[in-house]
N, C-alpha and C positions, 0 to 999 in steps of 0.2 A: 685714118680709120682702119685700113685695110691693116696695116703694121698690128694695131693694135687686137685686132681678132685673132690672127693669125698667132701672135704672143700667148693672149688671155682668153683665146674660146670666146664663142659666144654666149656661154652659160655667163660669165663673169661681164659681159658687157652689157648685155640684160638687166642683171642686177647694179646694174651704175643707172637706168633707166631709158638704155634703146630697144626697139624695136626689132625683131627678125622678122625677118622677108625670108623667105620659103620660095627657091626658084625648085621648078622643074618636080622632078619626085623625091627629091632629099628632104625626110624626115625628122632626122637627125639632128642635135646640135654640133657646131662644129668644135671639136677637141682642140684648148690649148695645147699651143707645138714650142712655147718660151722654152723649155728643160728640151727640146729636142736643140733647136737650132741656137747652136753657142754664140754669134756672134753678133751687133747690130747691122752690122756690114753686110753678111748673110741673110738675115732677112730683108734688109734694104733690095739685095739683089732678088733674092723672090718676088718680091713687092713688083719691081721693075719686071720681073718674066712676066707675072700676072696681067700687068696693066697692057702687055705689051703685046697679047694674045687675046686680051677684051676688047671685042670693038666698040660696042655699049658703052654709051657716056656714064657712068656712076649716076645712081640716083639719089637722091636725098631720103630720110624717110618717109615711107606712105600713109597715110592715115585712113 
């Protein structure tokens, strides 16, 4: 899931029908970064920095 926000923004995963979860004070939607970062590989490796800095078990969504 994370791969795919990161790709397609949250606006576009929204409209597939998930939910956002609003941590902290960020308002915002998050902006697809597909057209920034060129490679699968590269985002693979984001992916792994992110997971790897969250101590937070991943939640499912909340209702």
């Amino acid at each position: 899931m994370l791969f795919r926000l990161i790709a397609m923004g949250s606006k576009a995963l929204e409209e597939q029908g998930f939910t956002r979860i609003q941590w902290g004070t960020v308002k915002a939607p998050m902006p697809e970064m597909g057209h920034v970062i060129k490679t699968s590989d590269h985002l693979w490796k984001i992916v792994s920095f992110i997971r790897s800095i969250n101590l937070r078990e991943p939640t499912r969504r909340r209702r």
